[in-house]
C-alpha positions, 0 to 999 in steps of 0.5 A: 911590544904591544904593552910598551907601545900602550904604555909609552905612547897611549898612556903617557901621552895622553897624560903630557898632551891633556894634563901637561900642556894644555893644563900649563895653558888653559888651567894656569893660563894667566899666570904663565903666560904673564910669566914670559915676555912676548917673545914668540913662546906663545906661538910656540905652545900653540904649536906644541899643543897642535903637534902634539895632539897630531901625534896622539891620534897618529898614535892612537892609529898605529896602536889600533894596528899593532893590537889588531895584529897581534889579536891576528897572530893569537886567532882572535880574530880572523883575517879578511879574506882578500885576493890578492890582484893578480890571483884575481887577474889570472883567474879572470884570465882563465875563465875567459880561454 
């Protein structure tokens, strides 16, 4: 999973989101945007270009996690050592009888 997810989502839409649209945009932007009448396509590449990018950051977040977990799972790295609040609430408890 970790592989696909890299792949697919890292790889793949850093390449549509910086090679695809905004290259459509800014590198052939005269040419294209010439090309269509103006029909409201020119908000909606500027919407594409917005989402799309929120997408590769949420992306690049989720892969953070899913590594960071898998890098658990394998012992490369040692989980936090947090308490759970009600460990912490019944040890408190005790301490104060």
């Amino acid at each position: 999973m970790l592989f696909s997810f890299f792949v697919f989502r890292v790889i793949y839409y850093t390449y549509m989101v910086f090679f695809g649209i905004f290259m459509f945009d800014f590198v052939d932007s005269k040419k294209n945007w010439e090309s269509y009448p103006d029909t409201g396509i020119h908000n909606f590449i500027i919407f594409l270009q917005v989402a799309f990018t929120a997408m590769y950051g949420l992306n690049l977040f989720w892969f953070k996690k899913i590594l960071m977990g898998a890098l658990k799972a394998l012992g490369f790295v040692k989980p936090s050592p947090k308490k759970d609040k009600n460990v912490e609430l019944a040890e408190k408890a005790a301490k104060n009888k």
